[in-house]
C-alpha positions in Angstrom: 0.0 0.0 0.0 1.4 3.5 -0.8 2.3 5.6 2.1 1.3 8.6 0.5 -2.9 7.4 -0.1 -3.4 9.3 2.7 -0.6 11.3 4.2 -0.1 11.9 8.0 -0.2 15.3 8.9 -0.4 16.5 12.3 3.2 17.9 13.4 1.7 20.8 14.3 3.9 21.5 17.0 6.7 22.4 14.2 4.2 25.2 13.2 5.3 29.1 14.4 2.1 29.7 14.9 1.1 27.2 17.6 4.8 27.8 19.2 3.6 31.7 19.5 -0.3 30.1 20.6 1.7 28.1 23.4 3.9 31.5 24.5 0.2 33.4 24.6 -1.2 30.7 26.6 1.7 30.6 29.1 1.0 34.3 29.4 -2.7 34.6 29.5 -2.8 31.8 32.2 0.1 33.6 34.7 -1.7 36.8 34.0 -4.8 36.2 35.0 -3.7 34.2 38.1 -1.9 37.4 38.6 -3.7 40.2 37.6 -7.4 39.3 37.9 -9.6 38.8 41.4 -10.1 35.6 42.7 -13.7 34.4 41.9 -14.0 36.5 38.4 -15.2 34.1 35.9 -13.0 36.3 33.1 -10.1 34.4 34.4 -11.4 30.7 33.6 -12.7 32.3 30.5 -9.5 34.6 29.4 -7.3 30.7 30.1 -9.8 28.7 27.9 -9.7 31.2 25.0 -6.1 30.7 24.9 -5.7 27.2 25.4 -8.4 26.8 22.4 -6.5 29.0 19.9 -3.7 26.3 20.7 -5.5 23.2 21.0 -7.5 23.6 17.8 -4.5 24.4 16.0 -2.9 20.8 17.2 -7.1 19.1 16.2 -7.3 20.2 13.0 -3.9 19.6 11.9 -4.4 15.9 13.1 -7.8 15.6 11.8 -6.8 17.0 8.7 -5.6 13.4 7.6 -8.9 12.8 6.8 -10.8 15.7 6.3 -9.8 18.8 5.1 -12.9 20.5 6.2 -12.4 19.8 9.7 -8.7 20.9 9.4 -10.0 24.4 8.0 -13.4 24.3 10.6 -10.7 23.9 13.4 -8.2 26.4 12.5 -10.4 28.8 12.3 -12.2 28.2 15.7 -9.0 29.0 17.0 -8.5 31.8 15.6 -11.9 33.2 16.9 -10.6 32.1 20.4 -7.5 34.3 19.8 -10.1 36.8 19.0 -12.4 36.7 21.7 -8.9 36.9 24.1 -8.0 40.0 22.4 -10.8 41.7 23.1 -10.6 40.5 26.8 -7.3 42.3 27.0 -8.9 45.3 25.4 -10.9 45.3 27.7 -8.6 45.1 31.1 -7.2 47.9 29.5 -10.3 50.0 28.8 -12.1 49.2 31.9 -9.1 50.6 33.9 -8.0 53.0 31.7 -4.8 52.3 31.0 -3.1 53.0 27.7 -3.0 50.7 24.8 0.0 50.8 22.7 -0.4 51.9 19.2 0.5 49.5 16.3 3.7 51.2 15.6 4.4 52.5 19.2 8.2 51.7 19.7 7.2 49.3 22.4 5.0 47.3 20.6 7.6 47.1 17.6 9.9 45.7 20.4 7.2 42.9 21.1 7.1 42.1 17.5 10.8 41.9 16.9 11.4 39.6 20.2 8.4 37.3 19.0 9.9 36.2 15.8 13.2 35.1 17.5 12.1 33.6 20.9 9.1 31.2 21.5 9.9 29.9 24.9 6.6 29.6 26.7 8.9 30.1 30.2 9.9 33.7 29.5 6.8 35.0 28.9 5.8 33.4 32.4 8.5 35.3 34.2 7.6 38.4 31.9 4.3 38.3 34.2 6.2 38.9 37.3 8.7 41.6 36.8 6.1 44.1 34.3 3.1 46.0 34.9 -0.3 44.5 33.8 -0.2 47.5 31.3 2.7 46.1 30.1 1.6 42.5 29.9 -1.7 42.8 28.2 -0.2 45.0 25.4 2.6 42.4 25.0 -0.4 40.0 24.6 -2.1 41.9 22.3 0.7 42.7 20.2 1.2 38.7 20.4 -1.9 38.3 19.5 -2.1 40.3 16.3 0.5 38.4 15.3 -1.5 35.2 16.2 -4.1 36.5 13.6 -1.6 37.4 10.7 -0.1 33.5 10.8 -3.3 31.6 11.3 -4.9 33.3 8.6 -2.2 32.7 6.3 -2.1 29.1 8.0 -6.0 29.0 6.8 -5.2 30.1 3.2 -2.5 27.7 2.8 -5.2 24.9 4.2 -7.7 26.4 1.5 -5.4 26.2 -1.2 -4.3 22.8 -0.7 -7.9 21.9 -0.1 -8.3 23.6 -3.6 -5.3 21.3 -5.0 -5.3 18.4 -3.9 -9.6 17.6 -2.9 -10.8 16.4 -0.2 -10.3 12.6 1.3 -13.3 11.1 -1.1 -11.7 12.6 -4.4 -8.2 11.5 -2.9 -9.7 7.7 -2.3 -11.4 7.7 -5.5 -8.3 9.0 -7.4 -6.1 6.1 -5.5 -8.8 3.4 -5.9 -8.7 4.0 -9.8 -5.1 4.6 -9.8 -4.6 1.2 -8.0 -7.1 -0.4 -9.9 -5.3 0.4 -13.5 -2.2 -0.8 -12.4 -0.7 2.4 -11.8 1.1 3.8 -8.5 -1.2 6.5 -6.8 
């Protein structure tokens, strides 16, 4: 049987943009711990929004075996979940009026720059305990833009090979004839 009927995928972990959903989710969940009262329900929720933007990343990359439209389905629920964090981090901001950075505030250009070279889950824990919650959520926000910049390209690149290559009936059809006519699929 040919290996490549129906590839394996699933090594999501290799993928920047779950590295970078694992460094939010090691932030969001010291932050809130940190920053948020005991007993507010925006803590449990602010945790699971991040640990879905990761977890459906790692789902639909191993679903995707089989079905391209769960792959897709699931990439994007996790991007919504990045979305709905970002706007909890808005929030923490807004309600206590503190100051968001602007997109190309020097600061947040900073965040950006250390992002692409570091994805260590670890030092964005510590980062909770020597900065200010200011500082944190804009970190996380900044973090989380560029959540939404790789996913959707991750979610393009899922479309196109969707586009390409079919979806797992055309794929078995296309190997079943293939095999059938005595060539290799």
């Amino acid at each position: 049987m040919n290996k490549e009927f129906i590839p394996q995928k699933g090594d999501y972990r290799n993928l920047r943009v779950f590295q970078l959903g694992k460094c939010i989710y090691a932030l969001t969940y010291a932050f809130a711990h940190k920053h948020l009262p005991v007993g507010d329900r925006t803590i449990d929720q602010m945790i699971q929004a991040a640990r879905s933007g990761k977890q459906n990343i790692a789902e639909g990359s191993v679903d995707g075996s089989t079905s391209s439209e769960m792959e897709i389905k699931l990439t994007n629920v996790a991007k919504a979940s990045m979305h709905e964090l970002l706007l909890d981090y808005e929030d923490f901001l807004m309600v206590r009026g503190l100051e968001k950075w602007d997109g190309e505030d020097k600061r947040t250009l900073q965040v950006r720059t250390y992002c692409r070279r570091h994805m260590n889950p670890e030092a964005f824990i510590q980062a909770v305990d020597t900065r200010s919650a200011e500082t944190i959520a804009n970190i996380a926000i900044t973090m989380l833009h560029q959540f939404d910049v790789m996913i959707t390209s991750l979610i393009e690149t899922q479309k196109q090979r969707f586009l390409k290559e079919g979806g797992i009936k055309e794929q078995m059809y296309r190997a079943r004839v293939q095999q059938r006519d005595g060539r290799k699929p």
